[in-house]
C-alpha positions in Angstrom: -154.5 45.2 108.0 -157.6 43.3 107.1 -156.3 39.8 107.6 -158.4 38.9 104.4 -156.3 37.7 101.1 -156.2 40.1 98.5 -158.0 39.2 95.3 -157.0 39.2 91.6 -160.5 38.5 89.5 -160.1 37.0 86.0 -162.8 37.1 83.6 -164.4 37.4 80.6 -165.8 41.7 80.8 -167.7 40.3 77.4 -169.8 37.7 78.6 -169.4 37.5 82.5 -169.5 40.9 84.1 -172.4 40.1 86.2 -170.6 37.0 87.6 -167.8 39.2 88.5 -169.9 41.5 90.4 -171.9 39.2 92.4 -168.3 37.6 93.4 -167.4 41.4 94.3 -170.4 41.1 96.7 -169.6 38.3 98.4 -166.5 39.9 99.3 -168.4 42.5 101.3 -170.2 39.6 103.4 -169.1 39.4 107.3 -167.1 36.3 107.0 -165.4 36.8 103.7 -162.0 35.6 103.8 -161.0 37.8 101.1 -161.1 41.3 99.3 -161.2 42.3 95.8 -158.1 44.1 94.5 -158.1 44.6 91.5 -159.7 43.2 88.1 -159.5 42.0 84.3 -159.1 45.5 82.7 -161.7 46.1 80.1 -159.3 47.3 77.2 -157.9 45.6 74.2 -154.2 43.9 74.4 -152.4 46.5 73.2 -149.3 48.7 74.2 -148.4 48.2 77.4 -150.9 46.0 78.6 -149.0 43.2 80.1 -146.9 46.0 81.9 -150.1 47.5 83.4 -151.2 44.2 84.5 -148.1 42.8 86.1 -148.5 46.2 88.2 -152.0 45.6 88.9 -151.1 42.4 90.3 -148.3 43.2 92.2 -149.7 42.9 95.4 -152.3 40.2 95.3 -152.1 37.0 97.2 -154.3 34.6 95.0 -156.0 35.3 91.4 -159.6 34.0 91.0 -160.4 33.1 87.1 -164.1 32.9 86.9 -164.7 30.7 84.5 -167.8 30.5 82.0 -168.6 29.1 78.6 -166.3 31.6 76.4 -163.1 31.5 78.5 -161.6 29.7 76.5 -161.2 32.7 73.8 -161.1 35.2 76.4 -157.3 36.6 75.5 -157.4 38.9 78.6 -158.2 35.9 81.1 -155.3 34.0 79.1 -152.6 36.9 79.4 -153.9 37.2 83.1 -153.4 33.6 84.3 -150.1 33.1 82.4 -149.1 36.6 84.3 -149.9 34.7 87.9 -147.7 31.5 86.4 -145.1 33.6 85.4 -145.1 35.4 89.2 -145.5 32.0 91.0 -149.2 33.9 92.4 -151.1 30.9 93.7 -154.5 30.9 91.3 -158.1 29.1 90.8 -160.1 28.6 88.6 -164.1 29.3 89.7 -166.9 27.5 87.6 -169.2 31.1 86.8 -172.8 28.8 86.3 -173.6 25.5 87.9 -175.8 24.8 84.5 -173.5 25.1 81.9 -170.2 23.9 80.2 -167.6 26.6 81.6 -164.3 26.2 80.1 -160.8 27.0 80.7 -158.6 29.8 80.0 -156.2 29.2 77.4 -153.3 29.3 79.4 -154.8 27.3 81.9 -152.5 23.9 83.0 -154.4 20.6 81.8 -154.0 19.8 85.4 -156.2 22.9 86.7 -159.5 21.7 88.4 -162.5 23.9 87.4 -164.0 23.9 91.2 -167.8 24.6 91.6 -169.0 28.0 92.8 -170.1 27.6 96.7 -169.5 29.8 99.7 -167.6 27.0 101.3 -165.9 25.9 98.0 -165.1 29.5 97.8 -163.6 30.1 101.3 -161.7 26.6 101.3 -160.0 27.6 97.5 -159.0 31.0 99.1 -157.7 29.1 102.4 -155.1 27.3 100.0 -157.5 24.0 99.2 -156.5 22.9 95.9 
């Protein structure tokens, strides 16, 4: 046992795959609070996607949706967040750039803060700030 929360990372594989990795390596550093579990899946919504998703995020304690300017149509990130609702799995949402106008899933609560992207933002959000 770790001791770190186990991570759920939503995000757009189009447009912000590069975001998602760098959050993947921040997971590695010596005080991350948290590991990466598991992923957006890089397939179209088809079959039985939501099935293999609710299974991927069976054992998860918090789901990270990186946010950037296209999340809004992101239909993965959507499915994934309303997943999280559905299972009562504590979620955030994690601005991807500091420069530019990230939106919102679609499923996303009118309520749900967009929170900049620092190491301490980051740690606090996964500590249960929100």
């Amino acid at each position: 046992m770790t001791g770190k929360s186990r991570v759920f990372i939503s995000y757009d594989f189009e447009h912000d795959e590069d975001k998602k990795l760098l959050l993947a390596e921040q997971s590695r550093l010596p005080d991350s609070p948290f590991e990466i579990a598991d992923a957006s899946a890089m397939e179209p919504l088809t079959g039985d996607w939501w099935d293999k998703v609710r299974s991927r995020m069976a054992n998860i304690d918090v789901v990270i949706a990186l946010c950037g300017v296209d999340a809004f149509l992101a239909k993965g990130m959507a499915a994934e967040l309303t997943i999280a609702q559905e299972k009562n799995t504590p979620y955030f949402l994690l601005a991807a750039y500091p420069d530019r106008n990230c939106t919102k899933p679609a499923s996303a609560m009118s309520s749900d803060t967009v929170y900049n992207w620092t190491w301490d933002n980051l740690k606090t959000l996964i500590g249960g700030w929100r």
